[in-house]
ZAMARGU-4260 file (C-alpha; in steps of 0.2 Angstrom, whole numbers, plus 5000, padded with zeros to 4 digits):
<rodrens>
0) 4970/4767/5357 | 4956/4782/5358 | 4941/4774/5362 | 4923/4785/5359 | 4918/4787/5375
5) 4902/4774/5378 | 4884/4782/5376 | 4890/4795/5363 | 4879/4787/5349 | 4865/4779/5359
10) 4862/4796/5364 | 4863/4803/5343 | 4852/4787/5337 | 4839/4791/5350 | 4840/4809/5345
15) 4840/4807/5325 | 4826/4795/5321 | 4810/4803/5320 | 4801/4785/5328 | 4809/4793/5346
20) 4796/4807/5345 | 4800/4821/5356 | 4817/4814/5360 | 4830/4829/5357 | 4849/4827/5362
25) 4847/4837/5377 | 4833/4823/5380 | 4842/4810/5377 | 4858/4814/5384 | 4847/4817/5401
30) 4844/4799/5397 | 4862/4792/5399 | 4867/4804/5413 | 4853/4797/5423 | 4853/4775/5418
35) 4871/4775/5411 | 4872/4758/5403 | 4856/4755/5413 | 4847/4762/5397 | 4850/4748/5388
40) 4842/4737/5398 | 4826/4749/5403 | 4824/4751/5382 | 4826/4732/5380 | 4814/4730/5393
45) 4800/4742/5388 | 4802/4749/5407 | 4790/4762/5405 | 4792/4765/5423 | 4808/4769/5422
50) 4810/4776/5409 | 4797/4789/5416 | 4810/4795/5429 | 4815/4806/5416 | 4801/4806/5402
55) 4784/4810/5404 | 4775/4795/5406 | 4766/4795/5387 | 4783/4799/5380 | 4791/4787/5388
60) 4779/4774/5383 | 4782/4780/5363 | 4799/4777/5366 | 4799/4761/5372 | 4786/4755/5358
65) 4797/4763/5344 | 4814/4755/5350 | 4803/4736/5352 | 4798/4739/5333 | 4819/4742/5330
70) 4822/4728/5339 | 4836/4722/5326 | 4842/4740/5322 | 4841/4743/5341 | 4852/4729/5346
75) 4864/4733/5334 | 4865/4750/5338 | 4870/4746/5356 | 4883/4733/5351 | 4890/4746/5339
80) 4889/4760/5355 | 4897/4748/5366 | 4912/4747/5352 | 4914/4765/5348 | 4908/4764/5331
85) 4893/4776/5323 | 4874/4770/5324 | 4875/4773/5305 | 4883/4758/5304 | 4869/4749/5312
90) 4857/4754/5299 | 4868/4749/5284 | 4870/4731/5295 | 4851/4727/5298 | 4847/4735/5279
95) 4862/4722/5272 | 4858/4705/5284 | 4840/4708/5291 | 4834/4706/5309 | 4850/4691/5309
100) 4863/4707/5307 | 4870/4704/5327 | 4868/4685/5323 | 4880/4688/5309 | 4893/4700/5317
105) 4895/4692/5333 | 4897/4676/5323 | 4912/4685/5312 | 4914/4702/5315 | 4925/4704/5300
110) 4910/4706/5290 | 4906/4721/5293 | 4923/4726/5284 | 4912/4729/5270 | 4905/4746/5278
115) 4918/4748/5293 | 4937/4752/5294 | 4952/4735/5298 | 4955/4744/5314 | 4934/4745/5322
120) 4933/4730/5315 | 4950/4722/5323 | 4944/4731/5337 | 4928/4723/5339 | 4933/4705/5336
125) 4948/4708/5349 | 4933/4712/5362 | 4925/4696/5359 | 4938/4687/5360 | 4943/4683/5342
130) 4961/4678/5344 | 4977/4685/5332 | 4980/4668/5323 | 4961/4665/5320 | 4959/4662/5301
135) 4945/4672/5299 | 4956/4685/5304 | 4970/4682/5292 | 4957/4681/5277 | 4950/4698/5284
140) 4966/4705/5282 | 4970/4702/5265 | 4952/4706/5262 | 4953/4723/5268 | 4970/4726/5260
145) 4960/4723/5244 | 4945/4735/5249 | 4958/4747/5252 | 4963/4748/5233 | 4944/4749/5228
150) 4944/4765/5240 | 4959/4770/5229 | 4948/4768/5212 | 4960/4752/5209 | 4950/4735/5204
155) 4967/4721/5209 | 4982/4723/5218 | 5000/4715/5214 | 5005/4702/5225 | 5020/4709/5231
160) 5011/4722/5237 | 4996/4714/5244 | 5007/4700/5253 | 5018/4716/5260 | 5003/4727/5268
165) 4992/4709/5273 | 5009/4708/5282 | 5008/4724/5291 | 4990/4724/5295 | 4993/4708/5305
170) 5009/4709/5310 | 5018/4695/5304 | 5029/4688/5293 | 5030/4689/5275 | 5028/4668/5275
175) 5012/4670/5286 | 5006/4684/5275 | 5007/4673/5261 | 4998/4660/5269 | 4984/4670/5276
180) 4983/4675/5255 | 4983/4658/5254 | 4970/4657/5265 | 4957/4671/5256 | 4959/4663/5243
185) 4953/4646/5246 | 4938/4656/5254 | 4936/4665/5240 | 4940/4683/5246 | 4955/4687/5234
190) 4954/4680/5217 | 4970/4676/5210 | 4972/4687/5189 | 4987/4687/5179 | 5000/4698/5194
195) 4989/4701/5207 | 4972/4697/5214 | 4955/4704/5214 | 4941/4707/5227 | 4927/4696/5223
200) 4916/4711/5221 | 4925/4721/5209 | 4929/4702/5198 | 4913/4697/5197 | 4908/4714/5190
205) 4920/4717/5177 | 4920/4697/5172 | 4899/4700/5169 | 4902/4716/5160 | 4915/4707/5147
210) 4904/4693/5144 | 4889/4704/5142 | 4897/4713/5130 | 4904/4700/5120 | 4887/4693/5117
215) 4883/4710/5114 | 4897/4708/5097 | 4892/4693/5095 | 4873/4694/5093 | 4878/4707/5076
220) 4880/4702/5059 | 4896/4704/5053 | 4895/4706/5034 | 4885/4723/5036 | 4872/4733/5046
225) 4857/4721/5050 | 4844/4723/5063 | 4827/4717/5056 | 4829/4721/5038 | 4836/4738/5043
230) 4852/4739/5030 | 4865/4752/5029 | 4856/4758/5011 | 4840/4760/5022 | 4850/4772/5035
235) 4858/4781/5024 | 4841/4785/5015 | 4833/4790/5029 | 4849/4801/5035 | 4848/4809/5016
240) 4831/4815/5022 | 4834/4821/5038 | 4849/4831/5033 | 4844/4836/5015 | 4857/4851/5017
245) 4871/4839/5021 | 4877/4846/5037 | 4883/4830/5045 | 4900/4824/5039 | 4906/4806/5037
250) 4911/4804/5054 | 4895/4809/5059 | 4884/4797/5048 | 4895/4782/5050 | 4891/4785/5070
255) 4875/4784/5068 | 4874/4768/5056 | 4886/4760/5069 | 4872/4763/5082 | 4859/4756/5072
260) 4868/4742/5065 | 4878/4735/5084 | 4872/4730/5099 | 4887/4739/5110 | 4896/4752/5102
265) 4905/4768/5107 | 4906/4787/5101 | 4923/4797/5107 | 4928/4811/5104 | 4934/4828/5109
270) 4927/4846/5113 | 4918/4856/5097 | 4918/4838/5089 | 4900/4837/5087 | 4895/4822/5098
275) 4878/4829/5101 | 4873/4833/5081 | 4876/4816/5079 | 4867/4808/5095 | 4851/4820/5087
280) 4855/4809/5070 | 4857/4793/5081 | 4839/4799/5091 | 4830/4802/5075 | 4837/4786/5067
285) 4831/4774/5081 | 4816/4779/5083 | 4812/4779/5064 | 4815/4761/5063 | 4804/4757/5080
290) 4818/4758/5094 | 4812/4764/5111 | 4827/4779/5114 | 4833/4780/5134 | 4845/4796/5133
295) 4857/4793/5151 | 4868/4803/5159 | 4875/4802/5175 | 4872/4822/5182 | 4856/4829/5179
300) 4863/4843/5172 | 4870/4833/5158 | 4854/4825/5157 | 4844/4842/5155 | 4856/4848/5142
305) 4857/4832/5129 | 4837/4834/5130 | 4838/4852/5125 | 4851/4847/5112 | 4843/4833/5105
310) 4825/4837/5109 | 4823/4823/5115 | 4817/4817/5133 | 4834/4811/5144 | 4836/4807/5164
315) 4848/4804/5175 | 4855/4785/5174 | 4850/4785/5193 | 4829/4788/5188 | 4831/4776/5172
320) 4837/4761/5185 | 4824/4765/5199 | 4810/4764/5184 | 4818/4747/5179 | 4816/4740/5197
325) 4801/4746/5198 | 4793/4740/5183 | 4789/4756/5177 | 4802/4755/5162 | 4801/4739/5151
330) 4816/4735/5141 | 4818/4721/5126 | 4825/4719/5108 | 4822/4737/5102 | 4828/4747/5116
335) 4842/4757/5113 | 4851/4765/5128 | 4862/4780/5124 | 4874/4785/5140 | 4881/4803/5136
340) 4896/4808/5148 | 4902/4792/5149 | 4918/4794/5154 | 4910/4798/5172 | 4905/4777/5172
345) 4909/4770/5186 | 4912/4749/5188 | 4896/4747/5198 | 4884/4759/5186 | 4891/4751/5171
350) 4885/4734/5179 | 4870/4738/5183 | 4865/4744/5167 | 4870/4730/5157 | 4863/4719/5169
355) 4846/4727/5168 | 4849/4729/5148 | 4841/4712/5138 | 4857/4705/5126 | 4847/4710/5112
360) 4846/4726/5116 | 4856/4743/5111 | 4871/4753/5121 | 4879/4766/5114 | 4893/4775/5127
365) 4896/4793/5123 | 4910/4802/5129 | 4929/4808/5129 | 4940/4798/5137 | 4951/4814/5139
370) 4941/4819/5153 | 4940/4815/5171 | 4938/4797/5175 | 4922/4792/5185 | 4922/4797/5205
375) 4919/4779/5209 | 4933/4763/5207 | 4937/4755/5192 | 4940/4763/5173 | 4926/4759/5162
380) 4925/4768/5145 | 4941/4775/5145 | 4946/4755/5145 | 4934/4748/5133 | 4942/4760/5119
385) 4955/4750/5119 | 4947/4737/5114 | 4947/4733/5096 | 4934/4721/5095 | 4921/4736/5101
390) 4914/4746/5086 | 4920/4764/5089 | 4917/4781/5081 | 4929/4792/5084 | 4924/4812/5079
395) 4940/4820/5075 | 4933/4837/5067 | 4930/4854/5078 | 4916/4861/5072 | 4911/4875/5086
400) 4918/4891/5082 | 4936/4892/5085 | 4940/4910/5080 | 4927/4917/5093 | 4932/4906/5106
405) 4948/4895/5102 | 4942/4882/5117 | 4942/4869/5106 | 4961/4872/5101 | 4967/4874/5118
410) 4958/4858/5123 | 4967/4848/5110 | 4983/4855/5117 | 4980/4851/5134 | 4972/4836/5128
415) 4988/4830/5122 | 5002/4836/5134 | 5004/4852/5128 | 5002/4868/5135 | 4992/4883/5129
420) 4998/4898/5122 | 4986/4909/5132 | 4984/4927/5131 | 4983/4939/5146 | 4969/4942/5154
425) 4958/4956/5147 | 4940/4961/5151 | 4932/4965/5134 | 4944/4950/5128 | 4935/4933/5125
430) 4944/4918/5121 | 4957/4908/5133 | 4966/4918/5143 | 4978/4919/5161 | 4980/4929/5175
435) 4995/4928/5184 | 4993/4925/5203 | 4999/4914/5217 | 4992/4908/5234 | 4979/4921/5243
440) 4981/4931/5225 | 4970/4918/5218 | 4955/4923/5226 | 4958/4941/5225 | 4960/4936/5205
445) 4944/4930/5206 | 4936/4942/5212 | 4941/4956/5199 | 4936/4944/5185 | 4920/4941/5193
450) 4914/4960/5194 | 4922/4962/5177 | 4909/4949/5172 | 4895/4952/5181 | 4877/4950/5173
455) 4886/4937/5163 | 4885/4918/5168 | 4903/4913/5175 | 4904/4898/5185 | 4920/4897/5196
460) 4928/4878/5193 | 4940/4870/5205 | 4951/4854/5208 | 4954/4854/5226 | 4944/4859/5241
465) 4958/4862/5253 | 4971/4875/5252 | 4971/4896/5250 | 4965/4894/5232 | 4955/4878/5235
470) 4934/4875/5232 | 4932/4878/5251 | 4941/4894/5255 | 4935/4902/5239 | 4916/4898/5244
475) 4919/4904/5262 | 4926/4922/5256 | 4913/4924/5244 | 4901/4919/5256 | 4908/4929/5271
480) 4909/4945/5259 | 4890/4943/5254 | 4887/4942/5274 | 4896/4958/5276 | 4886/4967/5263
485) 4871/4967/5275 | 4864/4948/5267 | 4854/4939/5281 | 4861/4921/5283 | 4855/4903/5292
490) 4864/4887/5294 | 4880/4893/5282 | 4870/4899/5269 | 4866/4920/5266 | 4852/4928/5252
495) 4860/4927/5234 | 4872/4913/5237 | 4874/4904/5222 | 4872/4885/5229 | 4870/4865/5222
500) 4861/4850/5226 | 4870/4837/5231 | 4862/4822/5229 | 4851/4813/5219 | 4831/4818/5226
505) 4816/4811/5217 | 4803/4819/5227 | 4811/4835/5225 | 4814/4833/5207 | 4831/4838/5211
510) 4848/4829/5206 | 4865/4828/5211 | 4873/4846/5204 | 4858/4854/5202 | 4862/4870/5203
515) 4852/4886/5211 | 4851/4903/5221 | 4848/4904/5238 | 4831/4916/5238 | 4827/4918/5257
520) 4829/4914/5273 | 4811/4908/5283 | 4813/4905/5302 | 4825/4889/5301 | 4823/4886/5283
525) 4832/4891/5268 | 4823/4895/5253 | 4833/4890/5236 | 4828/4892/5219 | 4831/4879/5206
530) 4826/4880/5187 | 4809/4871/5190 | 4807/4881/5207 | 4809/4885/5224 | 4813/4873/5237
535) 4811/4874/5255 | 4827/4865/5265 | 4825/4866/5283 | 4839/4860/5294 | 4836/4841/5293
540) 4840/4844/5273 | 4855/4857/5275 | 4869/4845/5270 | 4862/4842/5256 | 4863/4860/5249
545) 4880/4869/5248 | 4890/4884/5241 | 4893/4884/5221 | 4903/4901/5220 | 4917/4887/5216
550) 4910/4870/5211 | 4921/4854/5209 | 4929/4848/5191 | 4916/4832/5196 | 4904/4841/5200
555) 4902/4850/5184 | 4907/4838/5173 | 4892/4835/5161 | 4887/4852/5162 | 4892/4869/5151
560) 4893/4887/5156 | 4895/4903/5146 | 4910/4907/5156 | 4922/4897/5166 | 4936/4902/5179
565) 4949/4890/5185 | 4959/4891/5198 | 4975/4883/5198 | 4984/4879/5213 | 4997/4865/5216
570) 4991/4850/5220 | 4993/4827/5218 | 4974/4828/5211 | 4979/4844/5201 | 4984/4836/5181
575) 4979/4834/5163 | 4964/4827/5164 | 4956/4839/5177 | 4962/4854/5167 | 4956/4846/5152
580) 4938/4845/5158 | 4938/4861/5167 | 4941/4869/5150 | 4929/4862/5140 | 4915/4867/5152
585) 4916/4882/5144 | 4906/4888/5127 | 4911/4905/5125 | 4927/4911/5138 | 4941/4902/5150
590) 4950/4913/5163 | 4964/4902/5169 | 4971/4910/5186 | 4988/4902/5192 | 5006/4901/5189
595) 5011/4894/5173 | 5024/4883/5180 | 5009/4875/5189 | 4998/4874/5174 | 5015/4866/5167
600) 5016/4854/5180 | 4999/4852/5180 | 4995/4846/5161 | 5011/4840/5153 | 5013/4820/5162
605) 5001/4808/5160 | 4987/4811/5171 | 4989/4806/5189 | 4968/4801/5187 | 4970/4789/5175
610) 4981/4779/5184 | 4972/4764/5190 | 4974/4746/5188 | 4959/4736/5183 | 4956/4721/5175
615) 4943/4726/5162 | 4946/4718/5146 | 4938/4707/5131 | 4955/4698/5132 | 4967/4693/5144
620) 4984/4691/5139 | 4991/4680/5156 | 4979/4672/5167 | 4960/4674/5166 | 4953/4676/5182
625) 4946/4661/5189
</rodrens>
């Protein structure tokens, strides 16, 4: 067994929180060449003295009153250096159980499975003295097993399955296996459904969402559109009003009179379909009649464009739940919430909105269930179209322009299996085309088609970061070829890089999959330009800014460019569903660059990505969870 050689993270945790002023790694590392395990006790001492052997004296008595007011972080810091595992750790344990974190993993260690691997955790309760056969072990490894499938986007697990790996992570027989099931269950850590059990987590989530839901459905009158003395004549007056010309078909104003007249309800559909023409119906509507309109969507670039569409205000579901907390957004009876890109739910967001969303209230999930599913576990609203109770509208028509482009054709194909006919690739040729190419030929592919379109916007959109063809390699060579031009460059990024934000930033105003320029270089700090302005990241922000000449399928999901290029390279997260979505980023041109037995291989079977197993559903045909 490798274990981290001791001091390693004492030495980073010192050097990383701004309390340790003055502390650098050279610093601190001077600090365990000098006192070695010593350092702990000089810390927990507030041995100023000593600690001045290496510090100067004002520095050293900082230091000593910044780790006495982390006390509980500190602790836990040391246990975790002492064990090999990253002070990281130690903050996600103090934030999670308070000043009684150590109290709590010495007392089980198997807690901390919940933010650390079966083998540090096994690891740590070996080194106290936590023997094989001890139950809490045996519930901790079908507990993990189970944590396992929730890293794999899977919500239960057979029991064949679980009882085999529970086996193998402890080392036993299938009979003790199942009794150490046997065991997590009757504490509760595996909950048994109809095949397999859940994590208790993942149940309790989806049990709340299908209850809130039904008394979503259940709060509506049934015989006709009711909210209020709001009827279906008194929509469909209004929506004569709005659309004097008649522009919006039937699909279109039966989606919006479901809105108004069900608490929970859902519009699919696909590319060119006019989902957003008829979420600007739905706005109009709502707020006619006195509904307070949230307009949600996962990426703020989604967010930015169903404002401009609609014309409408919209936010990221991240900002409309952090002004819930915070009192700032009030929610009752005539709230309607409207959640574009929906496919992109995860089980956990999904939750936390209908947990902050009053019963009286008003969901609509908008989205196409062809895309991507969400990057977190779980299946949300590609699993609620199933159900039949849910009111659904399902657009069917294409009404963008399909001679211009012919996106929205080639997406219905791909959408169902079937692959495109695409024409070669031509320079003053718009439309969907191919290029031909294979491994390293990829790149140089993209290249060609990127100075044949250059002063247009083309956004490069990839499904893999690893391989010749992959997100990764394709950045570095643009990147390296920018440098060789004569580009300055700092920390990994050069002037006129294309770049994104990564995560969500509300003092920055930025969001995750903002996208910008990089704009110039200032000592240690890069200057990037965003749409609502320039940003200076210096080095303590750098991982939050990366390379976008290639952006992922996810990470563009929600968002549309003029252009669109897609590399396609074999590969297990390579299928329909990612092809799909990278298509229908596209309003005017697709340039697909590949093989076409891989675009073959790629979009004909059922999407590798929509292959979970969850236990979302209004009905349960065996056993309900219990």
């Amino acid at each position: 067994m490798n274990v981290i050689p001791r001091g390693r993270y004492i030495v980073e945790f010192l050097s990383s929180r701004p309390e340790f002023a003055g502390v650098g790694k050279a610093t601190a590392a001077r600090l365990w060449k000098h006192f070695g395990t010593e350092l702990y006790t000089a810390l927990g001492d507030g041995d100023v003295d000593r600690l001045a052997e290496v510090l100067d004296r004002n520095q050293a008595a900082i230091v000593v009153e910044a780790w006495a007011n982390q006390i509980a972080l500190a602790d836990c810091v040391v246990f975790f250096d002492e064990n090999g595992i990253d002070p990281k750790v130690a903050r996600k344990a103090v934030d999670f159980w308070g000043p009684d974190a150590l109290a709590k993993i010495r007392d089980n260690p198997y807690r901390l499975l919940t933010i650390c691997s079966w083998r540090q955790v096994d690891r740590v309760a070996f080194g106290i003295g936590i023997p094989a056969n001890d139950v809490r072990r045996q519930v901790a490894a079908v507990e993990s097993v189970l944590y396992d499938r929730i890293d794999r986007k899977h919500t239960w697990c057979p029991r064949d399955e679980l009882v085999a790996q529970t086996a193998k992570r402890l080392d036993v027989s299938v009979e003790k296996a199942e009794r150490a099931l046997e065991a997590a269950v009757g504490d509760r850590a595996a909950l048994p459904i109809d095949g397999g059990y859940q994590p208790a987590g993942a149940a309790y989530m989806e049990r709340f969402i299908e209850t809130r839901i039904e008394e979503h459905i259940a709060a509506v009158d049934g015989n006709d559109l009711f909210l209020d003395g709001i009827t279906a004549k008194d929509v469909a007056h209004f929506l004569d009003e709005f659309d004097p010309r008649g522009t919006l078909t039937d699909q279109q104003r039966e989606a919006v009179g479901m809105a108004i007249g069900h608490r929970f309800s859902l519009l699919i559909g696909g590319a060119g379909v006019g989902k957003t023409t008829a979420l600007k119906a739905v706005n109009a509507t709502a707020r006619n009649f006195g509904m307070a309109v949230y307009q949600l969507a996962i990426a703020g670039r989604a967010a930015k464009r169903i404002a401009e569409a609609t014309g409408k205000h919209a936010q990221t579901v991240a900002s409309w739940l952090k002004g819930v907390a915070d009192g700032r957004i009030e929610l009752g009876r005539h709230t309607m919430v409207i959640i574009d890109e929906a496919s992109m739910l995860d089980l956990p967001i999904l939750y936390l909105i209908l947990f902050h969303l009053p019963k009286e209230a008003r969901c609509l999930l908008v989205g196409d269930t062809a895309q991507l599913p969400p990057i977190g576990f779980g299946l949300t609203l590609h699993r609620l179209v199933e159900e039949k109770r849910i009111p659904k509208t399902e657009l069917t028509r294409i009404l963008r322009a399909t001679e211009s482009t012919g996106i929205p054709q080639v997406s219905v194909a791909i959408r169902g299996g079937e692959v495109p006919d695409l024409h070669a690739y031509a320079s003053r040729r718009g439309g969907c085309s191919l290029v031909r190419a294979n491994g390293n030929g990829v790149i140089h592919a993209i290249e060609d088609v990127l100075h044949d379109l250059r002063g247009e916007e083309v956004q490069v959109v990839g499904s893999v970061y690893a391989g010749p063809a992959g997100i990764d390699a394709i950045n570095a060579y643009f990147h390296a070829a920018r440098v060789a031009a004569g580009a300055p460059s700092l920390n990994g990024f050069a002037e006129g890089d294309p770049c994104i934000w990564t995560v969500n930033d509300y003092d920055r105003n930025l969001w995750n999959g903002s996208m910008g320029r990089v704009v110039g270089l200032d000592a240690d700090t890069v200057v990037a330009e965003f749409e609502d302005g320039k940003h200076r990241i210096g080095p303590s922000e750098i991982d939050r800014l990366a390379l976008a000449y290639c952006i992922s399928v996810h990470k563009a999901q929600g968002s549309q460019f003029k252009n669109v290029v897609i590399p396609v390279q074999p590969s297990a997260n390579m299928d329909r569903a990612m092809i799909y979505t990278a298509v229908t980023r596209a309003t005017d041109r697709v340039i697909v660059i590949g093989s076409p037995p891989d675009l073959v291989s790629a979009v004909v079977p059922y999407p590798r990505s929509l292959d979970r197993k969850v236990a979302l559903a209004l009905t349960h045909d065996g056993q309900r969870p219990v």
